[in-house]
N, C-alpha and C positions, 0 to 999 in steps of 0.2 A: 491620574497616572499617565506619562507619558512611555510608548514603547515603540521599542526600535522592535523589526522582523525581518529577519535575512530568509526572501523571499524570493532567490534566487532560479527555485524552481519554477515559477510561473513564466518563465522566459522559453521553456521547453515545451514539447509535447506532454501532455496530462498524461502520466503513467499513476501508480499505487500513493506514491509518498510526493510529487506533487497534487495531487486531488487533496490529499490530507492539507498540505501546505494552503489551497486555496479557499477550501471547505471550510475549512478552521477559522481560517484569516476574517473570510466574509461574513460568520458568527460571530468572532469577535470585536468586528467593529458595530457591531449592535450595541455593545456594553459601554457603560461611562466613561471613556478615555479618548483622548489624542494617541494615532496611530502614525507608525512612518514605517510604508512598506520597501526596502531596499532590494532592487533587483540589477544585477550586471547587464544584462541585455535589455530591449526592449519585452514589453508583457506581450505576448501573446493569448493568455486567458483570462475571464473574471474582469469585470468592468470594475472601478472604484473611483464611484464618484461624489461618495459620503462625505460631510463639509470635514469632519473628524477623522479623514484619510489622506496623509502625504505619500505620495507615491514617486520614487525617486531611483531614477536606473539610468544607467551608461550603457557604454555600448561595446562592449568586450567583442573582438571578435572569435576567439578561440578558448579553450579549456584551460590554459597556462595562462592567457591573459582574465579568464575570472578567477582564477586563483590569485592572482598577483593583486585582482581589485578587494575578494573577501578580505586579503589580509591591512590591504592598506587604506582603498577608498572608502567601503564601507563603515569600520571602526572611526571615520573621519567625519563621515556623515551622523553616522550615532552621536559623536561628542557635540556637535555646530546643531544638533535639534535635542542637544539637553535631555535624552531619553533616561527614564528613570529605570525602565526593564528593557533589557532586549532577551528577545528570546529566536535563539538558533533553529530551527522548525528540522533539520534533520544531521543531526548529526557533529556538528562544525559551530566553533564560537569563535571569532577574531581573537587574535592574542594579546590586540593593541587597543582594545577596550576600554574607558576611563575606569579607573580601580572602584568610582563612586558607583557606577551602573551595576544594578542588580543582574545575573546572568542565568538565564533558562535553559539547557538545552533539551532534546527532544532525541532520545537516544532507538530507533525504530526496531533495529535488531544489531543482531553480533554475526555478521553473514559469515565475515572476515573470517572468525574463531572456528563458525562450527559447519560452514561449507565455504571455505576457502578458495576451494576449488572449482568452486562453479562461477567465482567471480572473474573481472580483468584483472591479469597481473597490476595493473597499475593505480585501479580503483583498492584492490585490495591492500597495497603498498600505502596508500594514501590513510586509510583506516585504519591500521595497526599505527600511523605518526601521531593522526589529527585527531581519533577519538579521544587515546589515551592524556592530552591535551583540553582537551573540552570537558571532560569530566573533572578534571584536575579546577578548572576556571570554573566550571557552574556552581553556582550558589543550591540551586533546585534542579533534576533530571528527571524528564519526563520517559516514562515504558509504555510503551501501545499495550502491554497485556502483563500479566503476573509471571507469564512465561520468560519474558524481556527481563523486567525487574531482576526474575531471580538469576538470569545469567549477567546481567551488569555486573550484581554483588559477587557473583563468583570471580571475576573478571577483576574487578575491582572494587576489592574488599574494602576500603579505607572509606566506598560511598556511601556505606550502607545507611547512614542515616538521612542521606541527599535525594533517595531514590522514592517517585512516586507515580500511580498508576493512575494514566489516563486513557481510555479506551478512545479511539477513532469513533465517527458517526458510520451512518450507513445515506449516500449521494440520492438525492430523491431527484432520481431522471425522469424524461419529457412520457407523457402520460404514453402508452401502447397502443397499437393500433391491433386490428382482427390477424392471425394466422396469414391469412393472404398476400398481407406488405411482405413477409419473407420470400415472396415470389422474386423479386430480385436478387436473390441468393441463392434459386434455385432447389430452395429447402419448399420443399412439398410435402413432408409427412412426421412423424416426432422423430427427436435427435434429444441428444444430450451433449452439453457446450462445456468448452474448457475457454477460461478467459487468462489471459497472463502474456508479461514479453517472452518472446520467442528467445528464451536463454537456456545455459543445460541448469539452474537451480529450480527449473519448472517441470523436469524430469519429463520431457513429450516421449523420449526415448523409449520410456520403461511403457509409460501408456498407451502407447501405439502398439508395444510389442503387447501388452497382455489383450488390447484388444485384440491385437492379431489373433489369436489362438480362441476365440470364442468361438461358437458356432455360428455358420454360417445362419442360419436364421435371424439367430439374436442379430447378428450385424445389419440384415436387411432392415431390421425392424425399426434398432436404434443405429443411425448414421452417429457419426461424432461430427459438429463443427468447432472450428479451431479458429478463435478473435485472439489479435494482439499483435503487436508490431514486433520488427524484426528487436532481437535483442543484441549482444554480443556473443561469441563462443564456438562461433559457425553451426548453429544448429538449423542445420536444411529440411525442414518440414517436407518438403515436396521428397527429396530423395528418401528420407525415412516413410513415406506414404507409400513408392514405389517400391522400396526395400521389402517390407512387410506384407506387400500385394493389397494394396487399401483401395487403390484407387475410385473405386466405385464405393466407398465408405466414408470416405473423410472429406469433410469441407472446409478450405483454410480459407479465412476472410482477410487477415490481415488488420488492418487498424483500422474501427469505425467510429461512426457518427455514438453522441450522445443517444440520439435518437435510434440510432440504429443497433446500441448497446440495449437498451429499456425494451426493444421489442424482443431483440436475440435472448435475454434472460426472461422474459417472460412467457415466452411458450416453449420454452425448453423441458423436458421431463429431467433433468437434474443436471447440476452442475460438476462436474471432476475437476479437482483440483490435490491431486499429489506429489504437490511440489515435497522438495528435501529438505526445506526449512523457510518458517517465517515467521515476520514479527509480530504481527497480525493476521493478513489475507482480507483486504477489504473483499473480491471477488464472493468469499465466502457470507457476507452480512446483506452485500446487494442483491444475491441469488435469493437468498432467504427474504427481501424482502416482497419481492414480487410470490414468496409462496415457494420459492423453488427448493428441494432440499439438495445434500449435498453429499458429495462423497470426495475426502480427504484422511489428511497421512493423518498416523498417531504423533507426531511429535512435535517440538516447540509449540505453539500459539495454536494450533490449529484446531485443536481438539475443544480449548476454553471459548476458542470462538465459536467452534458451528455448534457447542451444547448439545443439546438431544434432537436437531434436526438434521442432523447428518449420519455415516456411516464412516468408521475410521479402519485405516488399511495402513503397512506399511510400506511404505515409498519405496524399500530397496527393493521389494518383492516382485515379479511379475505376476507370480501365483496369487499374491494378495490380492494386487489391483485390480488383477481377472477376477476375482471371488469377488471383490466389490461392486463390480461392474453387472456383475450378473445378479447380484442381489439389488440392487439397483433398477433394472430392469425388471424386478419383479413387482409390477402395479399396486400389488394390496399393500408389499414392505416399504415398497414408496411414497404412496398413499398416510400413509401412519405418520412417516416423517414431515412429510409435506404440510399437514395438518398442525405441525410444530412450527412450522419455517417462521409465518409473520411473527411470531408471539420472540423467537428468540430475536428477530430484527430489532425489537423494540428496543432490546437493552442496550443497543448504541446508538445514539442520536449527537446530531455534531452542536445543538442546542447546551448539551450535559457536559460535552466534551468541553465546550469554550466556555461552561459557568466553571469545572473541575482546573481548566487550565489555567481561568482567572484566579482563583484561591491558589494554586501554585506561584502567580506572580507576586501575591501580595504576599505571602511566606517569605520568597524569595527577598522581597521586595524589607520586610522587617528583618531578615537575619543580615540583611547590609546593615542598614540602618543602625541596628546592636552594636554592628563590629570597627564600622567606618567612621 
């Protein structure tokens, strides 16, 4: 089987759903096939030097010009390397596809629909044209969770027989070092970490504010740090830290190292994550996998993922997340969780994902076949 992969996110910084895109990619090319990775810029991550790996990128220099490439260069590339599947990795499938090419896409979530508002006007412009377009072209649709799936079909009814569930893996980062290494972060004693971009669908607002209001002990005890690169939206961490009186609370890192991710979730006493919607939440599987448990919203994905090693609160709440927070901080309640964490890490491996994603291609791959 030969397959095309619009690859496009490996050109960027490693956020949520490039990591997916590159984790996946690198499992898949373990499996029987000739591969052709297409990317608009040059890679910046993931080496690919497997002889069963064509890797094939231009040089866009702007957002209008890799748009202009997805829709033209890439489907050109696809047809002149004969690909038998291509599969879309988020979101997006060319229009200009050869009719014979089986087509995958990989549908993450519905941000657009059910927080719209926390997106770019323009990103979200883009999703309401291009989704509706790519579900219409794909042969097979992939959902990170049952959550995903079941808003796709509500979204669009017509796919319901198109739609199928493949969970994301959990990223096995660089082995941890002692307590100590976090000395260059200035982290000296337990904290519990929030990982995500710095956007408003990560709700720092509400989480700063319900820490705010805990007691002043608890806070001494449990610092919060705060990993993740700037996102869109204007959300100023620093002035909400200063706003709520934190400053002596909160540690903002900003973007780090692999390395320096695997140490930060590993001696963390838990991880907060109450974001307002996702389609997954890797943050949640990789906390879990070093043991850490979690505490996150009740809604979309987020509950199927962290299973019974977390705590669920709701996102609009302040009162919630403060409740959570503090039950969280109670050692023996956390302890219990904790004890769950590796066991629920298990059930997503990106080994399972890329044998479950392969069976999607070859499905995909015989309902052409049928029809064409």
């Amino acid at each position: 089987m030969r397959i095309g992969i619009d690859a496009r996110l490996l050109s960027e910084q490693i956020t949520g759903i490039g990591r997916y895109t590159g984790e996946l990619s690198r499992e898949l090319v373990s499996l029987p096939g000739e591969f052709f990775l297409y990317c608009g810029s040059p890679v910046g991550q993931y080496n690919w030097t497997t002889e069963n790996v064509t890797l094939r990128t231009a040089n866009s220099k702007n957002r209008a010009a890799r748009m202009l490439w997805s829709q033209t260069t890439l489907p050109t590339w696809a047809n002149q390397d004969n690909v038998d599947v291509f599969w879309g990795a988020t979101h997006r499938l060319p229009k200009f596809l050869p009719e014979s090419v089986a087509k995958v896409v990989t549908i993450h979530d519905l941000v657009w629909k059910h927080a719209g508002e926390t997106m770019r006007p323009l990103s979200r412009m883009m999703e309401q044209l291009l989704m509706p377009q790519a579900v219409k072209l794909a042969d097979r649709i992939v959902a990170d969770s049952e959550s995903t799936a079941r808003a796709i079909v509500t979204e669009y009814p017509f796919a319901v027989d198109k739609v199928r569930v493949v969970y994301p893996g959990v990223s096995i980062l660089p082995t941890h070092g002692t307590f100590e290494i976090l000395d260059k972060f200035a982290i000296q004693r337990d904290y519990f970490l929030f990982v995500g971009t710095l956007e408003p669908r990560k709700n720092l607002n509400r989480l700063l504010q319900a820490y705010a209001i805990l007691d002043e002990d608890l806070k001494q005890k449990y610092p919060l740090v705060i990993v993740g690169g700037k996102g869109w939206g204007g959300v100023n961490v620093e002035n909400l830290i200063t706003r709520y009186g934190l400053s002596n609370h909160v540690r903002k890192l900003g973007y780090v190292s692999e390395d320096e991710l695997a140490n930060l979730y590993a001696h963390a006493s838990f991880l907060v994550m109450p974001a307002l919607y996702e389609g997954f939440g890797l943050p949640i599987v990789e906390a879990n996998s070093f043991g850490v448990p979690v505490l996150t919203s009740n809604t979309s994905s987020m509950p199927e993922v962290a299973g019974d090693a977390g705590i669920l609160i709701d996102p609009y709440s302040i009162r919630s997340i403060a409740s959570g927070l503090r039950t969280m901080m109670d050692s023996k309640q956390r302890d219990l969780l904790a004890a769950r964490a590796k066991n629920n890490a298990t059930r997503f491996t990106w080994e399972k994902a890329a044998r479950d994603l392969w069976s999607v291609f070859e499905e995909a791959l015989e309902v052409k076949r049928s029809t064409f």
